[in-house]
C-alpha angles and dihedrals in degrees: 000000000000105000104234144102130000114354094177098043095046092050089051084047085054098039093051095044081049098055099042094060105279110130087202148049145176154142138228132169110256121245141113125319098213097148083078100049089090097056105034082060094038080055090044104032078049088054086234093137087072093227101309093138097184090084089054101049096045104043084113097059095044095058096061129039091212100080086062096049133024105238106007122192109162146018119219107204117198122179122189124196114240095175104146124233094218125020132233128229135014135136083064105309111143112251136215128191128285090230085071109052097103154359109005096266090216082073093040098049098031093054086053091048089048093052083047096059088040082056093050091042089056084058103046115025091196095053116111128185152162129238114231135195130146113300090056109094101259136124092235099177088049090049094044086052095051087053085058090258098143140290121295105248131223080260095065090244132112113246123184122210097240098036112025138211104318092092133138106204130195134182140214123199114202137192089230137097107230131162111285129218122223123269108252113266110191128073105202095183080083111156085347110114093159089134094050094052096047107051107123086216097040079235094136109094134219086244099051098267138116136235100228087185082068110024112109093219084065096046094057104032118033102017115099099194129074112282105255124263077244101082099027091131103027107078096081100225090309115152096172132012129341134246102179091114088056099039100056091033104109093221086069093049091095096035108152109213117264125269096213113106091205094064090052111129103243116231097235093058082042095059103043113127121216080257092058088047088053085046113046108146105210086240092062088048100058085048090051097044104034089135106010125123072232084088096069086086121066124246088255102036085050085050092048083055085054101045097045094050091046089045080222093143134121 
């Protein structure tokens, strides 16, 4: 541990994200991030963010927690195991991701994030803090490295020893100087490219960082035009999203299924046939996915996936 801020504060903060479901904790000063400036506008300048201009407009910001909250002094990084217990999809059956069985993790992590700062707040009156995940701008696996989370993998994901790769972090900067952890210092993937070598899109880069234009997670969930003719067989049944990178990474090879009910994969999306996916009525789309990150597609985006993976088109 980094000898700094507030011991006593910090193990309450890691006790409490431990007992109200989070799998891990830790905590980094907050500053700018500049070692990764290089590399965020190689990737843009490259086109590699597939038009998502958000990343562009806000490097700066997520760079540098400040520009979330006045006075930062520290990150809180949380990561929370979503690892099914049983898996969705096979003989054919179109897949989607297992980060989206169930509930939309941004709700579920960011009400336990919520109930942490509450917690904080109960602590110490004068902290103030804001709640991060995902769609903050933010370089969460950077930030969940430097807390001493894990290593950011060839994949581009971070992976912990003891866990693996299948986490849904979160992050909570706070106006408060606590005691820091150390930033991870080890890379155990160490000679193994076995990610590399099997995305079916060859969207996974030598400098840990992905081609969007190519990733089959962006090709079925943020992108708003028809998948190209390109990569009409290589997708490998996936609907939305896309875990291959996960699945074959040998971190992953001993993943306990998650402990948290609202990741549970429900019975009705377990038991679709190949003939209910053709199917879907939009009515029974809204019903399965109620709550699902699913639901950032359209009815009609989330059918063209269909369509295009079962090659059931006209």
């Amino acid at each position: 541990m980094i000898s700094s801020g507030n011991k006593d504060l910090g193990e309450k903060i890691k006790r409490h994200a431990i007992s109200i479901g989070f799998d891990l904790v830790g905590i980094a000063p907050s500053k700018q991030l500049t070692d990764h400036k290089e590399i965020i506008n190689r990737w843009l300048a490259a086109g590699m963010n597939a038009g998502m201009s958000f990343f562009a407009r806000d490097v700066q910001k997520r760079l540098n927690p400040a520009f979330l909250l006045d006075e930062a002094r520290s990150v809180v990084v949380v990561g929370i195991n979503y690892f099914p217990d049983e898996i969705q999809g096979g003989n054919g059956i179109p897949i989607i991701s297992k980060y989206a069985y169930g509930k939309d993790y941004h709700m579920v992590v960011s009400e336990k994030l919520n109930d942490l700062l509450e917690f904080i707040v109960s602590c110490e009156p004068a902290a103030r803090g804001k709640v991060c995940v995902d769609s903050a701008p933010i370089l969460e696996k950077a930030w969940a490295h430097e807390a001493g989370l894990g290593w950011i993998g060839k994949n581009s994901l971070l992976i912990n020893k003891k866990i693996g790769s299948f986490l849904f972090l979160g992050e909570l900067v706070l106006n408060l100087d606590l005691q820091y952890d150390k930033p991870f210092s080890k890379d155990y993937c160490s000679s193994c490219s076995i990610c590399l070598e099997s995305c079916p899109t060859n969207a996974i880069n030598e400098n840990k960082t992905i081609d969007a234009r190519k990733c089959i997670s962006w090709l079925t969930v943020e992108n708003k035009n028809a998948i190209p003719e390109e990569f009409r067989g290589k997708m490998e049944e996936r609907i939305f999203g896309c875990d291959v990178c996960q699945d074959v990474c040998p971190w992953n090879k001993e993943a306990r299924p998650n402990h948290i009910p609202e990741f549970v994969l429900p019975e009705e999306l377990k038991g679709l046939t190949l003939k209910d996916w053709i199917n879907l009525s939009k009515e029974e789309y809204h019903t399965l996915f109620l709550r699902s990150s699913v639901k950032r597609r359209t009815y009609e985006q989330f059918m063209e996936n269909v369509t295009f993976v079962t090659n059931t088109g006209n």
